[in-house]
C-alpha positions as CSV (number, residue, x, y, z in Angstrom):
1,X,36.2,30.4,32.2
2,X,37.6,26.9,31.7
3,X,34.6,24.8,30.1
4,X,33.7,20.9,30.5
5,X,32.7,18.5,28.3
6,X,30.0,17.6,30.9
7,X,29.2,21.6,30.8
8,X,29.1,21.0,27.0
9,X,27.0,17.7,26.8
10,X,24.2,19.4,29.0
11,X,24.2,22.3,27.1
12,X,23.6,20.2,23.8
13,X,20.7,18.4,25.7
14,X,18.5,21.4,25.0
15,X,19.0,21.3,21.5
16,X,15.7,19.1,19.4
17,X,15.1,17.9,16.6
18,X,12.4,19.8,15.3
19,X,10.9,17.0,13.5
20,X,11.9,13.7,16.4
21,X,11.0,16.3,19.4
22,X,13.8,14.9,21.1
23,X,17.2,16.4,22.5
24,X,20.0,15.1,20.0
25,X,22.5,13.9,22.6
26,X,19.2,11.4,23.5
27,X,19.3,10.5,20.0
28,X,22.8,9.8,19.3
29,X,23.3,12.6,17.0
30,X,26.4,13.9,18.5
31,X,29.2,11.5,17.7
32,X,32.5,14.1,19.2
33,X,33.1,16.9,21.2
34,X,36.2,18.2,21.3
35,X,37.1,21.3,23.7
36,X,39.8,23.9,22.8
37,X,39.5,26.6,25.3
38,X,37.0,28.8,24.4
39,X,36.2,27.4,21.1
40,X,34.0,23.7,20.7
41,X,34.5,21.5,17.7
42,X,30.8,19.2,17.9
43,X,30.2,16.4,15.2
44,X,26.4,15.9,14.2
45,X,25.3,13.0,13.0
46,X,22.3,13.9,11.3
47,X,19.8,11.0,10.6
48,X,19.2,11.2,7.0
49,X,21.4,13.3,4.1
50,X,18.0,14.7,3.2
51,X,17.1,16.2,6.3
52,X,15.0,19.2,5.8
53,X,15.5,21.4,9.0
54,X,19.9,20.6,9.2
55,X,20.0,24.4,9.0
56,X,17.4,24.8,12.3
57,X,19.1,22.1,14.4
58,X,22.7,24.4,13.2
59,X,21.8,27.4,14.1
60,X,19.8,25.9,17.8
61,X,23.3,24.0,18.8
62,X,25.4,27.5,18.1
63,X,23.1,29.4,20.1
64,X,22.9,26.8,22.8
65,X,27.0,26.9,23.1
66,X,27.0,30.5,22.9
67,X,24.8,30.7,26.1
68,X,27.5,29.5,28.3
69,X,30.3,31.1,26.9
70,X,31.6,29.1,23.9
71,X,33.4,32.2,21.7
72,X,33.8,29.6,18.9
73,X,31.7,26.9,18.2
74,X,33.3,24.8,14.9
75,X,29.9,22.6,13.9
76,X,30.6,19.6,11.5
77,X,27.0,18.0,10.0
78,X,27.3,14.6,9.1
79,X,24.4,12.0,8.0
80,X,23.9,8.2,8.4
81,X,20.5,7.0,7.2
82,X,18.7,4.5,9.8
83,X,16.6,1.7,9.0
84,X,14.2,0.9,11.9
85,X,15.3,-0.7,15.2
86,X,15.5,-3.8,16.0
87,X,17.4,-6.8,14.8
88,X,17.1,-7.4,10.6
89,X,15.9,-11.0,9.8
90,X,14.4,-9.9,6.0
91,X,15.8,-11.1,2.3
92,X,17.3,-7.8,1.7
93,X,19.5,-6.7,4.9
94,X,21.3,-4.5,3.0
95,X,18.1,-2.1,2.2
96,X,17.8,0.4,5.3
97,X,14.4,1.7,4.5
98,X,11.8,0.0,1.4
99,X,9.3,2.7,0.2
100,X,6.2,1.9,-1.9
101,X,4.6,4.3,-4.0
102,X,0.8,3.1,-4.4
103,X,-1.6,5.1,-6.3
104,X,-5.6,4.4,-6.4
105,X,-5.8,4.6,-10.6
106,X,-3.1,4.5,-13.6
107,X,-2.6,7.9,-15.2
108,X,-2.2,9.8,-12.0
109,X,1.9,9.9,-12.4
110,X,2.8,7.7,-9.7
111,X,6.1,6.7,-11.8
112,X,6.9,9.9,-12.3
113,X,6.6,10.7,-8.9
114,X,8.4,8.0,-7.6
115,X,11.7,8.2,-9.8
116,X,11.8,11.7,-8.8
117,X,11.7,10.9,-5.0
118,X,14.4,8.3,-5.7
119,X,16.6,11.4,-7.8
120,X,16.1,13.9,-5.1
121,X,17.3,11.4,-2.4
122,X,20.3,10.5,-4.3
123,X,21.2,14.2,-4.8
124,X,21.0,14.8,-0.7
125,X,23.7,12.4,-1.1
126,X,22.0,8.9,0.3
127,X,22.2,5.3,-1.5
128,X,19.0,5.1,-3.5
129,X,17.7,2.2,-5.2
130,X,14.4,2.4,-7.5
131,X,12.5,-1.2,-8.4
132,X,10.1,-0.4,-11.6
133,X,7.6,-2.9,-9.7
134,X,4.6,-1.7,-12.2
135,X,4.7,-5.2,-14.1
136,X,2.1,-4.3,-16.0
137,X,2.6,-1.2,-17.2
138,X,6.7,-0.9,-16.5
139,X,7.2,3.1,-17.9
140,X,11.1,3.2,-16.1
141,X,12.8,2.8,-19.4
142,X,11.4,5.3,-21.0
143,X,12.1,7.4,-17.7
144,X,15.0,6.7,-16.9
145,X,16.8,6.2,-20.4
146,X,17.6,2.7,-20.8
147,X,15.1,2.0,-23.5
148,X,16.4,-1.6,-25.5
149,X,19.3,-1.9,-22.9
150,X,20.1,-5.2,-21.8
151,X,20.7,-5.6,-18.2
152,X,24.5,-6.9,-16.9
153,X,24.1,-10.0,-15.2
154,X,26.4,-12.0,-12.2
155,X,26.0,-15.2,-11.9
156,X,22.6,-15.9,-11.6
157,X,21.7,-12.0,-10.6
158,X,20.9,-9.0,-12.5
159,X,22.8,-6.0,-11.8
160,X,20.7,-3.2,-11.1
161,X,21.9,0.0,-14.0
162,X,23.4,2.5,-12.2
163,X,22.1,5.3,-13.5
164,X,21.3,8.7,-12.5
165,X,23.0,8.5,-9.3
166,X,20.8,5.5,-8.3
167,X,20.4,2.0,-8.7
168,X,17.4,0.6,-10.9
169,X,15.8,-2.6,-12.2
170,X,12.8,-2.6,-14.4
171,X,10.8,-5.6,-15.6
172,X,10.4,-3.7,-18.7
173,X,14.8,-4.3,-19.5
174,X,13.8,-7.7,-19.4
175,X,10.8,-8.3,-22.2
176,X,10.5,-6.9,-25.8
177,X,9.6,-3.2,-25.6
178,X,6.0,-3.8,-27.1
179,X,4.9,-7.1,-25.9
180,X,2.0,-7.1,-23.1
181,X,2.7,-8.2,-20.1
182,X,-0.3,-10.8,-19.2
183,X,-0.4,-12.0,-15.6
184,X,-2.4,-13.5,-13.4
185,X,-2.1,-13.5,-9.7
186,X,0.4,-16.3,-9.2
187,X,3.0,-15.4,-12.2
188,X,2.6,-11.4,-10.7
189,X,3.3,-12.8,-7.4
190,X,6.4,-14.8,-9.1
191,X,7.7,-11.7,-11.4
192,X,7.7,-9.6,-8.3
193,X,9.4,-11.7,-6.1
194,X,12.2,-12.7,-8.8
195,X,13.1,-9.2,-9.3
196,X,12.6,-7.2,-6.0
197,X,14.9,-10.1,-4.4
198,X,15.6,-13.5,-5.8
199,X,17.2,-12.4,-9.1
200,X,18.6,-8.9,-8.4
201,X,21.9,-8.0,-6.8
202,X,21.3,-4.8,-4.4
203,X,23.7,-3.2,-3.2
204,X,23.5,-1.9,0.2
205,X,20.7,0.9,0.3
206,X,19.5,3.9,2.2
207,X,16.2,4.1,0.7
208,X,14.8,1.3,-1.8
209,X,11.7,3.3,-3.8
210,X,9.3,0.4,-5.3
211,X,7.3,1.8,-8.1
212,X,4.0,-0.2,-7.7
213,X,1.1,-1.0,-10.2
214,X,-1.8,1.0,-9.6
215,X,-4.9,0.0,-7.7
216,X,-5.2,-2.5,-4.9
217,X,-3.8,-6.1,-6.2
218,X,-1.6,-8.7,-5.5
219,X,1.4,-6.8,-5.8
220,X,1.2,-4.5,-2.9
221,X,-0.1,-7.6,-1.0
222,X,3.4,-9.7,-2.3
223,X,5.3,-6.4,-1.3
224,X,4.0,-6.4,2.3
225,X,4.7,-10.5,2.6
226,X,8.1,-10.4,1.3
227,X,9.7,-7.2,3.4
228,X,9.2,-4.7,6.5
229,X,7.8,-1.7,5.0
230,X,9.1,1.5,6.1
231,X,5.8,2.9,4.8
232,X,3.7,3.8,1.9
233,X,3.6,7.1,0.3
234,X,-0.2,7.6,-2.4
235,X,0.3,9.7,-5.2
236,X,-3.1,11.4,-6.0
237,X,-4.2,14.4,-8.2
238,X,-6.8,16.7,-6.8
239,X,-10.0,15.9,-7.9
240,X,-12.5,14.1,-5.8
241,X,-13.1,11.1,-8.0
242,X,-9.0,10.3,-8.0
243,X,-8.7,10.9,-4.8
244,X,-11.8,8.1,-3.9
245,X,-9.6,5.9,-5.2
246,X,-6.4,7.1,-3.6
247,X,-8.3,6.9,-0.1
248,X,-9.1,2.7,-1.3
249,X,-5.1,2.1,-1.6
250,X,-4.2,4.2,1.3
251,X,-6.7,2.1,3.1
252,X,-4.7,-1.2,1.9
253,X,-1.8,-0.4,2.9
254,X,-3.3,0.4,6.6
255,X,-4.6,-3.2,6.4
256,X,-1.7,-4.5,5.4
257,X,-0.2,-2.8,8.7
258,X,2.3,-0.7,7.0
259,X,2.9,2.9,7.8
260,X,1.2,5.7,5.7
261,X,4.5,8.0,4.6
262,X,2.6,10.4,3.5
263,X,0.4,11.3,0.2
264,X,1.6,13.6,-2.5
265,X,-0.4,15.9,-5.4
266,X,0.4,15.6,-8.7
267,X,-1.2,17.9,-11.1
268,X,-1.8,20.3,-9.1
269,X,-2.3,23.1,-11.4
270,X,-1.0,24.7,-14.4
271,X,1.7,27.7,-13.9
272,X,1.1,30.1,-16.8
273,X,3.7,32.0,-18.6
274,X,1.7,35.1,-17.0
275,X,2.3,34.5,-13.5
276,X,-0.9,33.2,-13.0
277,X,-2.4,29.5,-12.0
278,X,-4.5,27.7,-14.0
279,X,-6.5,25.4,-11.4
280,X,-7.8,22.6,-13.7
281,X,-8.4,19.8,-10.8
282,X,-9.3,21.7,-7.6
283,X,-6.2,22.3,-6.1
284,X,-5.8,21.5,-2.2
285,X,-7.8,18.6,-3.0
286,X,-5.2,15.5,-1.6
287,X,-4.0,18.3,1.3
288,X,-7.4,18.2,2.6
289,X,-7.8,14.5,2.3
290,X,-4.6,13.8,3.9
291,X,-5.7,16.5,6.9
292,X,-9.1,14.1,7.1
293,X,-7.1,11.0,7.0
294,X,-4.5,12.1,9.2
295,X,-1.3,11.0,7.5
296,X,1.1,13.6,6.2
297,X,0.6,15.8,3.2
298,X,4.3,15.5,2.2
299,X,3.4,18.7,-1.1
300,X,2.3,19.4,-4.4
301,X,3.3,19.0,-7.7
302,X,2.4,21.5,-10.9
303,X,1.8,20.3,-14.4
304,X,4.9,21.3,-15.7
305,X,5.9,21.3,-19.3
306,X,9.4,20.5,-18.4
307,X,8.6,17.7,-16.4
308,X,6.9,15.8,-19.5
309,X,9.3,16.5,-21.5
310,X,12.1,15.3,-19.0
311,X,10.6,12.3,-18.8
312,X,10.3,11.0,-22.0
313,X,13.5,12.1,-22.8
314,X,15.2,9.8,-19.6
315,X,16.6,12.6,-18.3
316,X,15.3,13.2,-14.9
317,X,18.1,15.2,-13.4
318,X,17.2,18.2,-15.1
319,X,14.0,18.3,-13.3
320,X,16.4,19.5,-10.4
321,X,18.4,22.4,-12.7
322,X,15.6,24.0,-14.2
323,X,12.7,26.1,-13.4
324,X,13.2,26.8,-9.4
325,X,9.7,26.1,-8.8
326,X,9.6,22.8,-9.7
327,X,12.7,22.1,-8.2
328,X,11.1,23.3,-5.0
329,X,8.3,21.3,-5.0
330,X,10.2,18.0,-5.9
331,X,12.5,18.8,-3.4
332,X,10.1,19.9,-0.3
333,X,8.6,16.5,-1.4
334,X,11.7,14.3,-1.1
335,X,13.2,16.2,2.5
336,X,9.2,15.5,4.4
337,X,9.8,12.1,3.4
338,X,12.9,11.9,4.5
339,X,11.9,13.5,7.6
340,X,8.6,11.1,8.1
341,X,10.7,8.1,7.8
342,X,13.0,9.1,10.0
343,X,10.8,9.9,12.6
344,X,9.2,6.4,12.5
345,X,12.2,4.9,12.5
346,X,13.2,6.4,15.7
347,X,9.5,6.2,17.6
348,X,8.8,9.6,17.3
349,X,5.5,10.2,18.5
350,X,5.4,14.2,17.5
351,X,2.6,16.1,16.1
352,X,2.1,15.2,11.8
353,X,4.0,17.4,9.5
354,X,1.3,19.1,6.9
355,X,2.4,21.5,4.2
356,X,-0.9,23.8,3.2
């Protein structure tokens, strides 16, 4: 049987994305086809580096060549990260996607979360960028390391540190280490602006993850004025009276008309040395507020002795090579991300991804 590429093509066009729910041949994910008698070489582009089904949409274009009568089918997965559609017109062109993380109250690990999202990007192998936007309370230093580093400068512009596999700036490389940072709305507005765009020299980004002060203030509000929004991702722990406030920033960044990512629980309970779960907040908590809400429940976090101690130490890679089940959870966390930007980038209208 002598096969066509047309033969081919249609064949592919019953392969989906199982997160876009459309055929990837629709949505420009093959790039090349190549036909050797009986054996296919396809190229697919996948849409992010992080994408957390590449091994569904792998096995579905196999089976689909197999059904009429490929004997070989040679499969090369590639990823280029999309921003949304449309023509860019925004300070920072060279950003694909800018992600807030927005919390409802301090103390929930909102920073933590967010530098980890930014690590486990960077490790799926996309451009990642991370702005310590908490001007109040910057902790990024500490996090990431660069405690009493001085920022490189060129020219006028600050150099993000490239550290980690990803790019960051942090108010907090720029002011003694224990001096209080006192603003008021205009000189917050200012600070922001300065270092998310006038003052700092991106490079170009897949994902830019801006760590933002807690609560509902004029940050987020600057954030929202300055750039498109690829959407918002809440950080909560599980207990009713953080998540009423969790539900208040959620709610802001809906008013500001940008995309809910998603909301993620830290906390979530204490993994004994037995096996068992110490449930010290009411674990479920933000899965069942996210369900209410309906926005994506993108997963949970433990309390993790090895996580504290990563992150004062600035060594937040090692959160990825330890204990498997925090791996896990940082990692199911960074791919539904992935995945929920992806799919608003692209228009998908598909059901919301929950993880109970």
């Amino acid at each position: 049987m002598t096969l066509q590429h047309d033969q081919v093509m249609n064949a592919l066009r019953t392969v989906q994305d199982p997160e876009l729910f459309k055929d990837i041949v629709t949505l420009g994910m093959v790039k090349d086809v190549k036909i050797d008698g009986s054996t296919v070489k396809v190229k697919v582009e996948l849409t992010t580096p992080a994408c957390p089904l590449k091994d569904v949409i792998e096995r579905d274009v196999k089976a689909a060549l197999t059904k009429i009568g490929v004997e070989k089918v040679e499969l090369e997965l590639t990823a280029q990260t999309r921003g949304p559609a449309g023509p860019r017109r925004d300070a920072l062109p060279q950003v694909k996607n800018v992600i807030a993380v927005g919390a409802g109250k301090g103390g929930v690990g909102k920073s933590t979360i967010a530098l980890n999202i930014a690590i486990g990007l960077s490790r799926a192998g996309a451009a990642v960028g991370l702005m310590d936007g908490d001007i109040y309370g910057p902790s990024m230093p500490t996090m990431l390391g660069i405690k009493g580093l001085p920022p490189q400068v060129r020219g006028a512009k600050i150099l993000p540190f490239h550290v980690h596999g990803i790019h960051a700036v942090t108010i907090g490389a720029l002011v003694e280490p224990d001096k209080p940072l006192i603003w008021r709305g205009p000189m917050a507005h200012g600070a922001f602006k300065q270092l998310l765009i006038d003052n700092t020299d991106w490079p170009p980004l897949d994902y830019l993850i801006v760590d933002l002060p807690p609560g509902t203030g004029d940050v987020p509000l600057t954030l929202c004025q300055l750039l498109p929004l690829s959407g918002a991702v809440i950080v909560a722990t599980p207990q009713q009276v953080a998540l009423d406030d969790a539900i208040r920033a959620l709610r802001m960044f809906q008013q500001l008309n940008a995309s809910i990512l998603g909301m993620v629980e830290n906390m979530s309970y204490i993994p004994l040395p037995s096996g068992e779960i110490l449930d010290m907040f009411g674990r479920g908590g933000t899965a069942k507020a996210a369900a209410q809400l309906g926005v994506p429940f993108l997963g949970e976090v433990p309390m993790f002795m090895e996580l504290r101690q990563n992150s004062d130490a600035g060594t937040p890679l090692r959160n990825f090579d330890g204990d498997p089940v925090l791996r896990k959870s940082l990692e199911t966390i960074v791919t539904h991300l992935a995945g929920e930007v992806s799919k608003r980038n692209l228009g998908s209208s598909g059901p919301t991804l929950t993880v109970t």
